[in-house]
N, C-alpha and C positions, 0 to 999 in steps of 0.2 A: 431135751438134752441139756437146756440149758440151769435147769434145775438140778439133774441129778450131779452134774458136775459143780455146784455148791452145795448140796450134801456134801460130797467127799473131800470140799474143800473144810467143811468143821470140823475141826481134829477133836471137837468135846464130844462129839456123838460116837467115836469109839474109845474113847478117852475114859468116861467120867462110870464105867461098868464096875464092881467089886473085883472081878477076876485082874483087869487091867491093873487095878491100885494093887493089888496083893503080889501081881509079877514085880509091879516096878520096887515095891519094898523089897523084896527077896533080891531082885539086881542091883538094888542099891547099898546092899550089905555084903556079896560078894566082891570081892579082891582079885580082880582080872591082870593086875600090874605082873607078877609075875610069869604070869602064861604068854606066850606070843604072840601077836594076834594072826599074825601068816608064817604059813612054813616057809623056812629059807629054802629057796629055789636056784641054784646058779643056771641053769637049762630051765627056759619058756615062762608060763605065768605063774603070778606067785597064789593063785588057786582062791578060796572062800575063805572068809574073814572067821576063824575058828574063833572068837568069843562069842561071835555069832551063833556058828555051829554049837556050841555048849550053849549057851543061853535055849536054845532050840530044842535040845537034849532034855536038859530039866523040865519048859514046859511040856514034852513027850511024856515025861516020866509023869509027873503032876498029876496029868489028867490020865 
């Protein structure tokens, strides 16, 4: 147990793949400042972090 829970503490072991460097390029050239990042809510919670939801969208669409 004590093992697999440092694997998942290396963040280079899912980190250092070609698909990972090629997401983070593409997010790092996107322009999120204008978009919201939560919808305004006056009634309950303010719901999923939509740059999220997009970022999510594109890798959907990607692959």
């Amino acid at each position: 147990m004590f093992e697999r829970q440092l694997i998942f503490n290396n963040i280079d072991l899912f980190t250092s793949n070609s698909k990972t460097k090629f997401y983070e390029k593409i997010f790092d050239i996107i322009d999120l400042s204008s978009f919201p990042k939560y919808h305004s809510s006056k009634v309950g919670p303010t719901g999923y972090c939509l740059h999220a939801l997009l970022r999510s969208f594109i890798v959907m669409k990607t692959e």
